[in-house]
C-alpha positions in Angstrom: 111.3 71.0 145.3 108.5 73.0 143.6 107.6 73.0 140.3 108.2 77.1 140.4 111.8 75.9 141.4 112.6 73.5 138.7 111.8 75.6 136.0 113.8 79.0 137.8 116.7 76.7 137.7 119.1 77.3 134.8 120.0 75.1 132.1 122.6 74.0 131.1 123.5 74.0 127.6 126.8 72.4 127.2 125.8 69.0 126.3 123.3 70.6 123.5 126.5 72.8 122.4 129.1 69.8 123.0 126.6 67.9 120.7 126.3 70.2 118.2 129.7 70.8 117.5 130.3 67.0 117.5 127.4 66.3 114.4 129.5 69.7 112.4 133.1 67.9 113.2 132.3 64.7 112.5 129.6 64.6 109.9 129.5 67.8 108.4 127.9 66.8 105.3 124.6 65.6 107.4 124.8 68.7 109.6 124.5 71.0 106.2 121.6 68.4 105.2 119.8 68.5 108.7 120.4 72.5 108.1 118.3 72.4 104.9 115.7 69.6 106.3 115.1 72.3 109.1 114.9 75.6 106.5 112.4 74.0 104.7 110.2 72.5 106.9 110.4 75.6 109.1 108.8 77.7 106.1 106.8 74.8 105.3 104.9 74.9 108.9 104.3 78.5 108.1 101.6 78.0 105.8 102.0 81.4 104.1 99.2 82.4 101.4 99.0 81.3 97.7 100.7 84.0 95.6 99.4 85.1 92.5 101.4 82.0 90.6 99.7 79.8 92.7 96.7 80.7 92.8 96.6 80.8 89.0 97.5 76.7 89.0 95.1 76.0 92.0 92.2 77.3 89.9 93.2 74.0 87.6 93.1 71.5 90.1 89.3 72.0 92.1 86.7 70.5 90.3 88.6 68.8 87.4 89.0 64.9 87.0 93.1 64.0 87.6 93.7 62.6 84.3 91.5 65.3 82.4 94.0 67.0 80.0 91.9 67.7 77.6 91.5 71.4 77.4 93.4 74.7 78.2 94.1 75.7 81.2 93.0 78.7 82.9 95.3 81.9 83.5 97.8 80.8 80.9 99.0 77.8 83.2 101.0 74.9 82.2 102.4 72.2 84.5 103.5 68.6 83.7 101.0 66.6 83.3 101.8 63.8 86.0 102.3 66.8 88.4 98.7 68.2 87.4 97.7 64.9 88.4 99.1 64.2 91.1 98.3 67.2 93.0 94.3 66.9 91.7 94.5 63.7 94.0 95.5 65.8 96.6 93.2 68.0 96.4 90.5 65.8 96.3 91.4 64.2 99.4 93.2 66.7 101.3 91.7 70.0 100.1 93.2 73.2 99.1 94.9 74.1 102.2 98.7 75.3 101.4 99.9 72.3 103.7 98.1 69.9 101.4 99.4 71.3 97.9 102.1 72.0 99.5 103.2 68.4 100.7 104.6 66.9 97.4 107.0 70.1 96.6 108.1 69.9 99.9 108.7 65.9 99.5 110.6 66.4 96.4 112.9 69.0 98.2 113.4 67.4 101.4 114.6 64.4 98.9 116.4 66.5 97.0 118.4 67.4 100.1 119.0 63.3 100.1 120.2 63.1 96.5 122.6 65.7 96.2 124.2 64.3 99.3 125.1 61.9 97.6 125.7 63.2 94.2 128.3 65.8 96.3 129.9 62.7 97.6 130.7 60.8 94.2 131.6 63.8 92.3 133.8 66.2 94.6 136.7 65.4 97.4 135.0 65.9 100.9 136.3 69.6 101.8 134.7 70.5 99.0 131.2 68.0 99.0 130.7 70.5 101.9 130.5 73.9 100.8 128.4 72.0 98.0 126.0 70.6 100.4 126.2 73.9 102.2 125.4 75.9 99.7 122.1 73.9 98.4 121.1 73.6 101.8 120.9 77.3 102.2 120.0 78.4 99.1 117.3 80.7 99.2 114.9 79.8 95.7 115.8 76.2 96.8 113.7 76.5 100.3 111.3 78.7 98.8 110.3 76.6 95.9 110.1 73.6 98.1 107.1 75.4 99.7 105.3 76.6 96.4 102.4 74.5 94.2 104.5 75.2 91.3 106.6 71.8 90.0 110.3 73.5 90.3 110.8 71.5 93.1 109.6 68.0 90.9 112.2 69.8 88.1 115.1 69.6 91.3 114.2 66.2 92.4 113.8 64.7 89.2 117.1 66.3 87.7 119.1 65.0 90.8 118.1 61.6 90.6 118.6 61.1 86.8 122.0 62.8 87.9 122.7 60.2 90.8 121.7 56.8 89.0 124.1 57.9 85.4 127.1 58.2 88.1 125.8 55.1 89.8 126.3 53.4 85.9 129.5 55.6 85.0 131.1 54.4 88.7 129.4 51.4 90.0 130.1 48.1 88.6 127.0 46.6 86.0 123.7 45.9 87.8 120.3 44.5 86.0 118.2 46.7 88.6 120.4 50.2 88.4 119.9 49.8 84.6 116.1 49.1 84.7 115.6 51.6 87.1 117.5 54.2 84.7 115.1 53.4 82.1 112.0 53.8 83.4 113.1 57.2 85.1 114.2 58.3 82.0 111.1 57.8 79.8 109.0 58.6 82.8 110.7 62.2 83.2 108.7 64.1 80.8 105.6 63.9 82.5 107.0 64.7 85.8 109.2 67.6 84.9 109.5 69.8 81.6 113.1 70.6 82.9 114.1 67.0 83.6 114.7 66.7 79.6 118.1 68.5 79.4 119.1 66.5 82.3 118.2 63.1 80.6 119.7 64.1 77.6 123.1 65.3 78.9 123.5 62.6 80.9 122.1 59.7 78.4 124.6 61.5 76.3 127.7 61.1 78.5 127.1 57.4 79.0 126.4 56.5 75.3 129.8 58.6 74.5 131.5 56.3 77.0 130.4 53.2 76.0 131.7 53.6 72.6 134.7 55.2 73.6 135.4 51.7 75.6 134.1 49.4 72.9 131.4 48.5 74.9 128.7 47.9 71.9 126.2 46.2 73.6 125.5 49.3 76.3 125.8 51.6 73.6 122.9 49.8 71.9 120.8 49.9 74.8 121.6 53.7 75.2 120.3 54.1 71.9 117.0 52.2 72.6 116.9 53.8 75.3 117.1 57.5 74.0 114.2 56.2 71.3 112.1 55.0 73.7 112.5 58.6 75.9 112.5 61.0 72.8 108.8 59.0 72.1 107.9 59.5 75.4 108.8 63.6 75.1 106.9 64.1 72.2 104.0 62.6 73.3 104.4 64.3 76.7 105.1 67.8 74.4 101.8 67.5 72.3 99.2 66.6 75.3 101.0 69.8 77.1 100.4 71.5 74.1 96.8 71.0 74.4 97.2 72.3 78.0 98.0 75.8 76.6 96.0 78.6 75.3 96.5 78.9 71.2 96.7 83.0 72.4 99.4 82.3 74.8 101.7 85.3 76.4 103.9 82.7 77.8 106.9 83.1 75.0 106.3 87.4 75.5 106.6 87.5 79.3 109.7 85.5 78.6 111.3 87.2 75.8 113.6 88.7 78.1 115.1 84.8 79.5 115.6 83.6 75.5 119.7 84.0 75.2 120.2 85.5 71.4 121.6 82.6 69.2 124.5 84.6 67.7 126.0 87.4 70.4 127.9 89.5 67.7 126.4 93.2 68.3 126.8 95.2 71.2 123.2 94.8 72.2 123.0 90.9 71.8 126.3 90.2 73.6 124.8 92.2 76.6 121.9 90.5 76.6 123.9 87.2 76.3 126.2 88.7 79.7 123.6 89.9 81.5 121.3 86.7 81.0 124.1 84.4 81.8 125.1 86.7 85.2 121.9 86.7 85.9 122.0 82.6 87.2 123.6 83.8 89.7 120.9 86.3 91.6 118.2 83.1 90.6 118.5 80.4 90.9 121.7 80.4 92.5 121.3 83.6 95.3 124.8 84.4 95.3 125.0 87.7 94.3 124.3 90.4 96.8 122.5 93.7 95.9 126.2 95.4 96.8 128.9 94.6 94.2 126.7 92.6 91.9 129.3 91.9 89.0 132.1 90.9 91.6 130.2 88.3 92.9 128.7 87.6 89.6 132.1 87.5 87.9 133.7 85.5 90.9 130.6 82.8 90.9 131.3 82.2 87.1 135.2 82.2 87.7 135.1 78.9 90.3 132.4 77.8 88.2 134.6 77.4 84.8 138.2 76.7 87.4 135.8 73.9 89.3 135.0 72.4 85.8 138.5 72.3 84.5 139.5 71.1 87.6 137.3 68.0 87.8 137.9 67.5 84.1 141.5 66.4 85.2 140.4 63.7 87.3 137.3 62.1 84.8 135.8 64.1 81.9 132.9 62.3 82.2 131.5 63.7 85.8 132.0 67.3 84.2 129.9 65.9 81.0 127.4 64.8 83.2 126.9 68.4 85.2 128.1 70.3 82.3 126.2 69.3 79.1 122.5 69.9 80.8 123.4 73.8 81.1 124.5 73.7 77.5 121.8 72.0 76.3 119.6 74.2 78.3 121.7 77.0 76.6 121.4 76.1 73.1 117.2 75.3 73.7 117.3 79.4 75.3 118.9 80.4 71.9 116.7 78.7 69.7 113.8 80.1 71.7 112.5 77.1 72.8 113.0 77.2 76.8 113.9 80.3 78.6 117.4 80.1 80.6 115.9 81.9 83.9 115.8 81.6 87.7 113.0 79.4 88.7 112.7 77.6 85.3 116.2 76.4 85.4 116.0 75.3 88.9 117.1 71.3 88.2 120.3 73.1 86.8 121.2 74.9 90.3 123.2 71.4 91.6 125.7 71.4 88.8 126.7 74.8 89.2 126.9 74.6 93.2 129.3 71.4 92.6 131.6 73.0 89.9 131.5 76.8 92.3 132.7 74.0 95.3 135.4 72.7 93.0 136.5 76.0 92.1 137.0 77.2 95.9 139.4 74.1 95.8 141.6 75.2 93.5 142.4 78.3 95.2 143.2 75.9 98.4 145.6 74.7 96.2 146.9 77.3 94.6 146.8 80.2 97.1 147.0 78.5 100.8 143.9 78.5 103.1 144.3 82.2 103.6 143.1 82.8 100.4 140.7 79.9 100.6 138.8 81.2 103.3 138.8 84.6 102.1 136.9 83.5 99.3 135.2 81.1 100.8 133.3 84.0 103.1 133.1 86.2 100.3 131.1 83.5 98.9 129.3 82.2 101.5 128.2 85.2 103.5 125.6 86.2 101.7 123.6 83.3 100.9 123.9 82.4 104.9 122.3 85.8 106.1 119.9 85.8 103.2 118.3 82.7 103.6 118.0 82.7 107.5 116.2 86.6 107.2 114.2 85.0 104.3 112.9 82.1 106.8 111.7 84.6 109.5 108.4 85.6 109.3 106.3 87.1 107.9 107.0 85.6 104.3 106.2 88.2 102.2 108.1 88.8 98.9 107.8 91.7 96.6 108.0 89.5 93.3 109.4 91.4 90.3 108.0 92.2 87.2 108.9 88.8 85.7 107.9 87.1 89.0 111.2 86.1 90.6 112.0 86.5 94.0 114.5 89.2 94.1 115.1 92.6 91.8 117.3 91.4 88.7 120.7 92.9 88.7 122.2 92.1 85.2 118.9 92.0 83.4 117.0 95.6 83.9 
C-alpha cells in the first residue's frame, strides 16, 4: 500500500472518544485538571507580547543584581521581593523572552491546578469537588495570570498551599514534618506573595482557635510562636517593599475605587460597598456575563453564602479556613490598606469556587436535579464559552481603565 493510501484512509476515532469519555466517568476530577493543564499551557505556547503591566516590571529585572532592593522601582512597580528575585535569575540566564519570564507564573498555576485538587477533595463531597475543580480549571483570570510576569499566580499558589497543609493539620493525625513544613511556609510567605498574608492569618487563626477550643495547650503555644515569628517576618518583608516604592506613589489613587468604605451607612457608600463586592464576581471569579450582570452576580453570592452555611453543618472549621481570608481581606480594603479587586485578590478565587460548589449542592438537595442542573448551566455556561474564545488566538485584550481584563459591571 502507498503512503498516498494510508493517509486517504479514514480514522477512526472511537477508541480516542471511548477513551475520553472513560477519563470524564471515571476520574472526573483529573479530567477538569488535565482541562486546565491544557488551557494554560496552550496560551502559554502562544508567547503573546508583554502588556503595558509587564513591561513596566520587566524594566526592573535587566541589568539589576537579584537581591538589590535597595531603591525604587521604576514605573511605580512593586512585586514581592523573593519574586523580584527570582525572576532576575531568570533573566539573567534565560533572557527576556515571554517564555522565560513566563515559566515560574505558569509553574505556580500549573501547581495550583495540583493543590486545589486536593484542597476540593478534603473540603467538599465529590459531586461537588467537581464543579469546584471545574470551575478553577476554566476560569478565565486563572489561565491568563498563569501566563503574565506579574506574581498573581505566586499569590494563587502560595495561598492554596498554606490552605492545603492547615487542613492536612485540622484532618490528618500529628506529624513533626507537616508541622515544620507549616512553619517555614508560613514565615516564608511574605516575601513570595503580598496576598499570601490574609491567607496565613485566617488559617493560623482557625487552628490556634481549635486548639484551645480542645484543650490542646501545647499546639496553641506553638501557634502563637508561630504567628510571632510570621508577623516579624511581614514587617520586615513590609518595610524593604516599602523601599521598593516611590515616596510619590499613585498606587493608593489608581486604587481608590477597590478600597470598600469602612462604615456603608449612606446611599453612596453602601453602593460602593454593593457594587465592590459584586464586582468579585466579573474578576477574579468570571462568572458574570455582560447580559444579566446582577442575576448572575446575585446568584454567585447566593451559593456562595448557602455553600458556607452548608459546610458549616458538617465542621466550622473548613468554612473558617476559606472564609476568614476574605474577611480579613475585607476589613484590610476598609481600612485602606489593600484594595479588594480582581487580580489583586486572586489567592482568594479558591475559597469562593468551593463555597459557589457547595451551594449548587444544596439545591440538589433541596430542589431535585432538575433544578440542580438548571442552575448548574446557568452557572457554568458562561465561564465554559468564555475561557475557550479567550484561549483562541490572537490574545489581545482591551484592558480597562483600571487594567482588568474585562469592562467592570457593578463598578462604573
Amino acid at each position: 500500500m502507498s503512503m498516498l493510501d494510508r493517509l486517504s484512509r479514514p480514522i477512526d476515532l472511537a477508541p480516542f472518544l471511548n477513551r475520553l469519555v472513560e477519563l470524564v466517568s471515571r476520574r472526573p476530577l483529573s479530567a477538569c485538571l488535565e482541562i486546565g493543564v491544557a488551557l494554560r499551557v496552550w496560551v502559554y505556547l502562544q508567547g503573546r507580547p508583554y502588556w503595558m503591566d509587564e513591561g513596566s516590571l520587566l524594566a526592573n529585572l535587566r541589568g539589576v543584581a537579584p537581591f538589590d532592593f535597595s531603591s525604587p522601582l521604576k514605573s511605580d512597580q512593586l512585586a514581592p521581593p523573593a519574586f523580584l528575585a527570582a525572576e532576575r535569575l531568570v533573566v539573567q540566564m534565560l533572557g527576556e523572552s515571554p517564555f522565560a519570564t513566563r515559566l515560574i507564573p505558569l509553574a505556580c498555576g500549573l501547581g495550583s491546578l495540583w493543590l486545589f485538587r486536593e484542597v476540593a477533595r478534603r473540603t467538599l463531597l465529590p459531586a461537588a469537588a467537581v464543579v469546584a475543580m471545574f470551575l478553577f480549571a476554566v476560569g478565565d483570570d486563572l489561565v491568563y495570570y498563569s501566563n503574565e510576569l506579574k506574581p498573581y499566580s505566586t499569590d494563587l499558589a502560595v495561598g492554596l498551599l498554606v490552605t492545603f497543609a492547615s487542613l492536612k493539620e485540622l484532618q490528618d493525625p500529628p506529624s513533626r514534618r507537616l508541622r515544620l513544613g507549616l512553619a517555614v511556609l508560613a514565615v516564608a510567605s511574605p516575601w513570595v506573595s503580598f496576598a499570601s498574608v490574609f491567607v496565613v492569618a485566617g488559617c493560623g487563626l482557625t487552628l490556634l482557635v481549635d486548639a484551645l477550643r480542645s484543650g490542646r495547650r501545647g499546639d496553641a503555644a506553638r501557634h502563637l510562636g508561630l504567628a510571632a515569628a510570621w508577623a516579624v517576618s511581614v514587617l520586615l518583608a513590609h518595610r524593604i517593599s516599602s523601599r521598593m516604592l516611590v515616596p510619590a506613589t499613585t498606587m493608593y489613587v489608581f486604587w481608590d475605587f477597590a478600597f470598600l468604605p469602612p462604615a456603608p451607612t449612606s446611599r453612596e457608600s453602601l453602593a460602593k460597598f454593593a457594587g465592590i463586592l459584586l464586582e468579585t464576581f466579573v474578576t477574579p471569579l468570571n462568572l458574570t456575563p455582560r447580559l444579566m450582570p446582577y442575576a448572575f452576580a446575585l446568584f454567585a453570592l447566593a451559593m456562595t453564602l448557602l455553600g458556607a452555611r452548608r459546610l458549616a453543618r458538617l465542621d466550622a472549621r473548613v468554612v473558617a479556613i476559606l472564609a476568614v481570608p476574605i474577611v480579613l481581606a475585607m476589613a484590610a480594603s476598609a481600612a485602606r490598606r489593600y484594595p479588594f479587586h480582581g487580580r489583586l485578590i486572586l489567592g482568594l478565587a479558591p475559597a469562593f469556587f468551593l463555597l459557589i460548589a457547595e451551594g449548587l449542592q444544596e439545591i440538589r438537595c433541596r430542589r431535585g436535579r432538575a433544578w440542580y442542573l438548571a442552575a448548574l448551566a446557568f452557572l457554568l455556561v458562561h465561564p465554559t464559552f468564555d475561557a475557550l474564545y479567550q484561549a483562541v488566538p490572537p490574545l489581545t485584550r482591551e484592558f480597562n481603565r483600571h487594567g482588568d481584563l474585562r469592562g467592570n459591571r457593578f463598578l462604573e
